[in-house]
C-alpha positions as CSV (number, residue, x, y, z in Angstrom):
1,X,-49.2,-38.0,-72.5
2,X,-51.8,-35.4,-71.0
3,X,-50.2,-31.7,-70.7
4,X,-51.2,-30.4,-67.5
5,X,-50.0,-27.3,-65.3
6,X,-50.7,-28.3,-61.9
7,X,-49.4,-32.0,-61.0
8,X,-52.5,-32.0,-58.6
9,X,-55.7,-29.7,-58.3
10,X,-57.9,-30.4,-55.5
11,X,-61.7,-29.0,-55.5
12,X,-63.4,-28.5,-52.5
13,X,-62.2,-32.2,-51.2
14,X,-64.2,-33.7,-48.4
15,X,-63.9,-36.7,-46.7
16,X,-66.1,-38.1,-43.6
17,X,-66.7,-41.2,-42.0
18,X,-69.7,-41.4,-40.6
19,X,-70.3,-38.3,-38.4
20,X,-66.6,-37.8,-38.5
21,X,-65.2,-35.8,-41.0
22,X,-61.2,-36.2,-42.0
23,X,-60.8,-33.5,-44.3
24,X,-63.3,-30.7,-44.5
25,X,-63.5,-28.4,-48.2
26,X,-59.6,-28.7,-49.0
27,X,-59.0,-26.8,-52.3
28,X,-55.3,-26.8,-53.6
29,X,-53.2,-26.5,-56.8
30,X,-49.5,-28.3,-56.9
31,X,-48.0,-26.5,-59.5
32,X,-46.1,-28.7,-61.8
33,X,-42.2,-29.4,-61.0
34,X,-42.5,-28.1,-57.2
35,X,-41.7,-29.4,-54.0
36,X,-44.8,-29.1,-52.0
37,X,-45.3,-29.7,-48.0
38,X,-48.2,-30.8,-46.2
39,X,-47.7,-29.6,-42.4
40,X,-49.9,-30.5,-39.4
41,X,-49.8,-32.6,-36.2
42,X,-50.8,-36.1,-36.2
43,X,-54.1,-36.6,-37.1
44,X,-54.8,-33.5,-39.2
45,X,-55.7,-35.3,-41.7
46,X,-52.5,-35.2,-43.9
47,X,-52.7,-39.3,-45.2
48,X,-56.2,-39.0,-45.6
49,X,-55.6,-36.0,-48.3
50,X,-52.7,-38.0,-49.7
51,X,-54.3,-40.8,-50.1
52,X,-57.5,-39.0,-52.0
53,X,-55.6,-37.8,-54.5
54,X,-53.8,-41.3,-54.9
55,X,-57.6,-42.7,-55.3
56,X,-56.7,-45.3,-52.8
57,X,-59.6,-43.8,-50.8
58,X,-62.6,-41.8,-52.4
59,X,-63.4,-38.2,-51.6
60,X,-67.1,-38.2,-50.2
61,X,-67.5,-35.1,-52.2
62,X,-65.4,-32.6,-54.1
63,X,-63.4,-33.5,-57.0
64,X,-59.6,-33.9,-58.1
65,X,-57.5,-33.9,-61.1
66,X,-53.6,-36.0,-61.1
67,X,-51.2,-35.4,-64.3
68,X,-54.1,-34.1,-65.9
69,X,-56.1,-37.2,-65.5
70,X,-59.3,-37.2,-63.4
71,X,-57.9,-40.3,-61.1
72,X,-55.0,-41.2,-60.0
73,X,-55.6,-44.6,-61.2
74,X,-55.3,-43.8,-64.9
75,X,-51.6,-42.8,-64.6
76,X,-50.7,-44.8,-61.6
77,X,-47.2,-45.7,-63.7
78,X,-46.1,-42.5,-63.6
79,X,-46.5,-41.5,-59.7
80,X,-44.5,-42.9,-57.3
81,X,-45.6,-43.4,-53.9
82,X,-44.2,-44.4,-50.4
83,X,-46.9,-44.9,-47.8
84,X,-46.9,-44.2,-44.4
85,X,-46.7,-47.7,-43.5
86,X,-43.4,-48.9,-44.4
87,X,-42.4,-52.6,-45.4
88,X,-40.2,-54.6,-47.4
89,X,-39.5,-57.6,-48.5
90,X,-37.3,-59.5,-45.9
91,X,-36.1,-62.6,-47.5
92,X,-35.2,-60.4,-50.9
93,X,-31.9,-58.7,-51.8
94,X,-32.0,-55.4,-51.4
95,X,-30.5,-54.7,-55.1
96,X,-33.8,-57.3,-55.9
97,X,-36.6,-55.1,-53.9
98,X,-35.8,-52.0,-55.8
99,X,-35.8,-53.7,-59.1
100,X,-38.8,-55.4,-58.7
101,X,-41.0,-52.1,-57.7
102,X,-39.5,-51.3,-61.3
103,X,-40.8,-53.8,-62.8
104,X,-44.3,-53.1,-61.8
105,X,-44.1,-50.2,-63.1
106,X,-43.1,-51.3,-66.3
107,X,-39.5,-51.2,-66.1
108,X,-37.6,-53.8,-68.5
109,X,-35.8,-56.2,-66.4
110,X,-32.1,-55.5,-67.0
111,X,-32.6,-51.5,-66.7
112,X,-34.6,-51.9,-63.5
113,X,-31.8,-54.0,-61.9
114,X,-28.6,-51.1,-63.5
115,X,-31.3,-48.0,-61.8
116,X,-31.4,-50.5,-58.6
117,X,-27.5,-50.6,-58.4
118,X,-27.5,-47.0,-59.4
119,X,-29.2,-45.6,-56.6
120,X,-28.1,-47.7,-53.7
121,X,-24.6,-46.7,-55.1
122,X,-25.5,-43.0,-55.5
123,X,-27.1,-42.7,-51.4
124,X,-24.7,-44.9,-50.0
125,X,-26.0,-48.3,-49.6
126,X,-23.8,-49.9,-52.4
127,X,-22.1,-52.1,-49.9
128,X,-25.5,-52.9,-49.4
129,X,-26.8,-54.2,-52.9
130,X,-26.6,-58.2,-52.4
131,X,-27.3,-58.0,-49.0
132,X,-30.7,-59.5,-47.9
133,X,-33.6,-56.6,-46.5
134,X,-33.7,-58.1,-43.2
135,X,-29.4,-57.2,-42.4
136,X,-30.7,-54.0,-43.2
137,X,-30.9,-51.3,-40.0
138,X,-34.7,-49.5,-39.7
139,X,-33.3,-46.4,-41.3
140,X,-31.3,-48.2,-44.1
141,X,-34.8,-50.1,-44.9
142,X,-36.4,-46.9,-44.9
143,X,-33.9,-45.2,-47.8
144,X,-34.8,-48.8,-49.7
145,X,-38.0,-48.0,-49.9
146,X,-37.4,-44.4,-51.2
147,X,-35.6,-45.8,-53.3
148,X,-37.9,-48.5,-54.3
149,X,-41.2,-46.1,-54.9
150,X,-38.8,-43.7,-57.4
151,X,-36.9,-46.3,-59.3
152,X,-39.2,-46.1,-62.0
153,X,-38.3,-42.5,-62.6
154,X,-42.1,-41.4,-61.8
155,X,-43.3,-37.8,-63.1
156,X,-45.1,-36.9,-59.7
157,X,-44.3,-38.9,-56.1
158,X,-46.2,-38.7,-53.1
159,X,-43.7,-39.3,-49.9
160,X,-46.0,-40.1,-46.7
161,X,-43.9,-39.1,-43.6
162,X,-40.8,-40.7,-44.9
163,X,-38.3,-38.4,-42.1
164,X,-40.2,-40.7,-39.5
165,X,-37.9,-42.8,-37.8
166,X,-34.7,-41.8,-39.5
167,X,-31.4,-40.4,-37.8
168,X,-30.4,-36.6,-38.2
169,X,-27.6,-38.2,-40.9
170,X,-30.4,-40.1,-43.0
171,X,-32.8,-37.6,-42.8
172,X,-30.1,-35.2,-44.8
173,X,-29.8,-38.1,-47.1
174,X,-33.7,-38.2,-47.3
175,X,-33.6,-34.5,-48.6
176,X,-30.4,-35.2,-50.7
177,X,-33.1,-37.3,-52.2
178,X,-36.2,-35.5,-52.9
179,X,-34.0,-31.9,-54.2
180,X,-32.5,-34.7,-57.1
181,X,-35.4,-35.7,-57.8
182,X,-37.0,-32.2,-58.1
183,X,-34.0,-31.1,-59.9
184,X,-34.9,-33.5,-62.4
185,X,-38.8,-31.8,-63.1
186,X,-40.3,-34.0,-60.8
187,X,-43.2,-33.0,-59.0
188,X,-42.6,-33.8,-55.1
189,X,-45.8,-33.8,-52.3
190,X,-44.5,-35.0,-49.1
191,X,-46.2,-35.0,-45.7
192,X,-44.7,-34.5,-42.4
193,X,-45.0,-32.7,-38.9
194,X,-41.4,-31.9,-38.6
195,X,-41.3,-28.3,-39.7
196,X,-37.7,-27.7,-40.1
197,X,-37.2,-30.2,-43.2
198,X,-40.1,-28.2,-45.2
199,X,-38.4,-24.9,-44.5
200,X,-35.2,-26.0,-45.7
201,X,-36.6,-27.8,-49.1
202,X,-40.4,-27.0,-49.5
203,X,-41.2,-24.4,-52.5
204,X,-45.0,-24.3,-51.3
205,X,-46.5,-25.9,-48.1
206,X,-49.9,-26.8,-47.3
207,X,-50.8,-26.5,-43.3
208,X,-53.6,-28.4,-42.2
209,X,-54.9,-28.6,-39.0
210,X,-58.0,-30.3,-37.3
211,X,-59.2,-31.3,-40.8
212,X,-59.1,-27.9,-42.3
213,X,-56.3,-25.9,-44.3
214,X,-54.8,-23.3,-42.5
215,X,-52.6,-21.7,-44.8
216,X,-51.6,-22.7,-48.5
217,X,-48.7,-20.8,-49.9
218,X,-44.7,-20.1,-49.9
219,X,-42.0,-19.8,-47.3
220,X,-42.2,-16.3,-47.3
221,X,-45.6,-15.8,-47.7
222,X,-46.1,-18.0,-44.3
223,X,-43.3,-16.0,-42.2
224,X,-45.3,-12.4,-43.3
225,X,-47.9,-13.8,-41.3
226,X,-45.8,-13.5,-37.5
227,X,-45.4,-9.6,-36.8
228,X,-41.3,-9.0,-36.4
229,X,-40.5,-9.7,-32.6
230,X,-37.5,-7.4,-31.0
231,X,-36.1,-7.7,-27.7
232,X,-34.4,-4.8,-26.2
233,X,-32.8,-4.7,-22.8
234,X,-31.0,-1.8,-20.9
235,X,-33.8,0.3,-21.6
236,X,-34.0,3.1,-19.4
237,X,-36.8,5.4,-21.3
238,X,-39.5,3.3,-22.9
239,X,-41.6,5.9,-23.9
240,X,-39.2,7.6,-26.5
241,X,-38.5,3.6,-27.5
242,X,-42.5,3.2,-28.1
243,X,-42.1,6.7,-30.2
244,X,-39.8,5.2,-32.6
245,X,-40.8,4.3,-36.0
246,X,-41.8,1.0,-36.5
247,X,-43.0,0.1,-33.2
248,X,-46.5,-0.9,-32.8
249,X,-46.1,-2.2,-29.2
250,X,-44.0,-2.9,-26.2
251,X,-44.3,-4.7,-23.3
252,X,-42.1,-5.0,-20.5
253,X,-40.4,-8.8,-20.3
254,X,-40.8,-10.7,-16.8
255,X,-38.9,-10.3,-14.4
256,X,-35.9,-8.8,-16.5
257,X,-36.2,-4.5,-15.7
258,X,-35.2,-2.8,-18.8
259,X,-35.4,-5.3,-20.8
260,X,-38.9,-4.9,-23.3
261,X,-40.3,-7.1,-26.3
262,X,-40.9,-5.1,-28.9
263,X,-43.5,-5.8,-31.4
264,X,-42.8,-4.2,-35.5
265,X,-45.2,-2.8,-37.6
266,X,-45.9,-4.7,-40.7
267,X,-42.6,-4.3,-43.1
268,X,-40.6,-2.5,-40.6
269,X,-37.0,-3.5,-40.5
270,X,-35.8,-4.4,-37.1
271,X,-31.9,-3.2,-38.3
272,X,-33.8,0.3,-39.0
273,X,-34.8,-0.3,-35.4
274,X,-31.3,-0.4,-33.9
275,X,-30.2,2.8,-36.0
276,X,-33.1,4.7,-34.3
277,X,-32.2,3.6,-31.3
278,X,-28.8,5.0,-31.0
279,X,-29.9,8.1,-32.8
280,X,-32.2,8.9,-30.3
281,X,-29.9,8.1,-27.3
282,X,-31.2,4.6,-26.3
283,X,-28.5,2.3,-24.9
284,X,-28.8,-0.6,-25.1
285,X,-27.1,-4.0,-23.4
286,X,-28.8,-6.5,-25.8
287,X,-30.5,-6.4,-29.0
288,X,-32.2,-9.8,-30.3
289,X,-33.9,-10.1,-33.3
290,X,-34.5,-14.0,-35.1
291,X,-36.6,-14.6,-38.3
292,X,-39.7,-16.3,-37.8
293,X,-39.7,-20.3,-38.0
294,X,-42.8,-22.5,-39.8
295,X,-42.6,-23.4,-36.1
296,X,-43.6,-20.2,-35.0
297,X,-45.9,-20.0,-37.8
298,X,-47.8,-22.9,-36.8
299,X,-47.8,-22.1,-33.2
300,X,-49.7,-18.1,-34.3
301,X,-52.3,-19.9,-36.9
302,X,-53.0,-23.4,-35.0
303,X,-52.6,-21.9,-31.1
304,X,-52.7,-25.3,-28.7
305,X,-53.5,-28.1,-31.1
306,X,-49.8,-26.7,-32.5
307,X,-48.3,-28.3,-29.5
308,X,-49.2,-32.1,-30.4
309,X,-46.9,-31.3,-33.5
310,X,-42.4,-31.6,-33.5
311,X,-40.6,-28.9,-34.7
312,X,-36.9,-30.5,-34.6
């Protein structure tokens, strides 16, 4: 087995289609046992990457290293994979579908049918196990399919969009999902354009917009990028407010007198802010402060293309 430190290391990764290009001079490291995010709006160019680094399409330059190999293809049995496009076998048991993505990946018979059972049983499907795929509801087939593409008990598993189409209760199943795996050292890349779920789970994302990356890094790092945002209303001196540490700026709200938005300086603390405030007098009728989202993130570093994007 190859050692390797990053699961995936991307090297100025192109890809074009004609005049067209897809992804334009992506470089990126997944470190090893991380669960990594790649954000954008549809059409970024998100399944194109993905499916680079699987070497189901070829980069048109750049290379790319997987597992420590120099394609995909040389340790396709230890990734798992579920594709954007989703589809099952209809006429199969659903115990039988799981088992038999095992297989392909080299799983002996009688344990790939035990890890089927297992799985359905431990997400809630077990009622589910002799049932054929086609009783199954959309998001019930989708969790099968999870299921299928990790039976094998892959090192490294690319999940294409696989929130799409799922209720709110699945799609808390879906991350139930990916956090055992990770728990268990695998490495986890999963695309999507529904923000929340990568700021919940993600250790790293990857935002990628109009065929370029946009940002590469953690959580935190991505929220130090929005300056701290304060409203204050009741405000009846705004001059000894703009006078107070950690304001760089205010600006009177819309049609709300005495009422400003305040914008921080760079590692200001907007708690600090309130302190001041009543030390120096201010009263105030409302004080609102919220931590930055991805959302907000991707609204400051993408502008209008960030609209085409969800952020449920």
């Amino acid at each position: 087995m190859m050692d390797y430190t990053n699961a995936v290391e991307l090297h100025d990764i192109t890809k074009r289609y004609g005049d067209f290009t897809a992804v334009r001079d992506i470089n990126l490291a997944v470190p090893r046992g991380s669960i990594y995010g790649f954000l954008g709006p549809n059409g970024a160019g998100k399944t194109t990457t993905l499916r680079m680094i699987l070497d189901i399409i070829k980069p048109t330059s750049g290379s790319l290293s997987v597992l420590g190999a120099s394609s995909a293809m040389e340790v396709r049995q230890r990734i798992g994979y579920l594709p954007e496009e989703k589809g099952l076998y209809k006429k199969m048991k659903t115990w039988a579908v799981i088992a038999y993505f095992a297989r392909l990946k080299g799983v002996g018979a009688r344990e790939a049918k035990n890890r089927a059972y297992e799985l359905l049983e431990r997400y809630g499907l077990k009622e589910f196990s002799d049932k054929k795929v086609e009783t199954l509801s959309k998001g019930m087939g989708q969790k099968v399919q999870v299921l299928a593409s990790i039976a094998h008990q892959p090192e490294f598993v690319i999940l294409d969009e696989p929130f799409s189409g799922l209720d709110p209760s699945n799609q808390q199943v879906m991350e139930e999902v990916i956090s055992d795996l990770n728990k268990g050292g695998t490495t986890i890349v999963f695309s999507t354009h529904v923000m929340s779920h990568a700021e919940r789970i993600c250790d790293r994302i990857l935002l990628i917009a109009k065929a370029e990356m946009v940002f590469d890094g953690t959580i935190p790092q991505a929220k130090a990028l929005i300056p701290k945002m304060v409203n204050l209303s009741g405000v009846h001196d705004p001059a000894t407010l703009r006078s107070l540490p950690g304001v760089a700026s205010t600006e009177a709200a819309a049609g709300l007198p005495g009422s400003y938005d305040v914008c921080m300086t760079e590692n200001a603390d907007p708690q600090q802010l309130l302190r001041d405030c009543f030390r120096n007098d201010i009263e105030l009728t409302a004080f609102n402060y919220h931590e930055p989202t991805l959302h907000d993130v991707f609204l400051h570093l993408v502008g209008e293309d960030a609209k085409v994007a969800s952020f449920r």
